[in-house]
C-alpha positions, 0 to 999 in steps of 0.5 A: 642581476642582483643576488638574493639573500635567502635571509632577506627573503626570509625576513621579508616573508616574515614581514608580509605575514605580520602585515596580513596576520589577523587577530585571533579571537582572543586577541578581538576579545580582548582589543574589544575589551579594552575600547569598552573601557576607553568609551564607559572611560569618556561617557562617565569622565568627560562632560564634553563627550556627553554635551557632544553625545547629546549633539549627535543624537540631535543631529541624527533625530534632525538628520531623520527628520529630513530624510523621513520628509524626503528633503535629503538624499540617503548621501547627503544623510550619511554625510551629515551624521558622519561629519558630526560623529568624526566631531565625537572623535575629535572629542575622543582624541583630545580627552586621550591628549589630555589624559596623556598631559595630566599623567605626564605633570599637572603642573603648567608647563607651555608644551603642556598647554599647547598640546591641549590647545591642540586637542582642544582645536581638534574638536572645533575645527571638527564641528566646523567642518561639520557646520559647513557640510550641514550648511551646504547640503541644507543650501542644497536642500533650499534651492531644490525646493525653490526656497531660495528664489522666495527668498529673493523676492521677498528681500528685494526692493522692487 
């Protein structure tokens, strides 16, 4: 049998309280506090998050749209707002890797272009993932109705 050490075991105590400490309010305050800053920071400085914004808002009108005519399940609403919302953190993300890259230097290095290459590829496969999703259920939507089989018939030669 193995021995114990009584400061291991303290140590390891201490661990499992600071894995499951929670914030106080203070510390909630002040977290809260500093992602305010983060969003007023990508609302008024990055024209991208706003052109992205703006997508949202459409999305979600659209999402609405469907939803409000019953062409959508309440899963399949969630699922398209949360794709291009996840798009919106992409935007997020790549502002903070740019940021970061411009406080380093300014001037062009190649590790500094691919960091923000790479940022840059974070939003777009975001929204890709987002134009798939929204295709699928879109697809889902037609077959439902019967829209895809008019579809066929209008197309086909015979």
């Amino acid at each position: 049998m193995k021995h114990i050490n009584k400061e291991d075991l303290l140590q390891k105590a201490a661990e499992i309280k600071a894995a499951i400490e929670i914030k106080s309010p203070e510390e909630l305050r002040k977290a809260t506090e500093y992602s305010m800053r983060g969003v007023r920071a990508v609302l008024f400085g990055e024209k991208a998050f706003r052109t992205d914004l703006v997508v949202f808002v459409l999305s979600a009108i659209a999402v609405g749209s469907l939803k409000f005519y019953d062409l959508i399940s309440w899963g399949e609403c969630a699922l398209m707002i949360y794709t291009v919302f996840m798009a919106l953190v992409g935007e997020i993300i790549n502002t903070a890797i740019e940021t970061t890259v411009d406080r380093i230097s300014t001037d062009y290095h190649e590790l500094s272009g691919r960091a923000k290459d790479i940022g840059s590829a974070i939003v777009f496969v975001s929204f890709f993932g987002a134009g798939i999703a929204w295709l699928l259920v879109l697809l889902g939507v037609a077959a439902r109705r019967g829209w895809l089989e008019e579809a066929q018939k209008l197309l086909s030669l015979d």
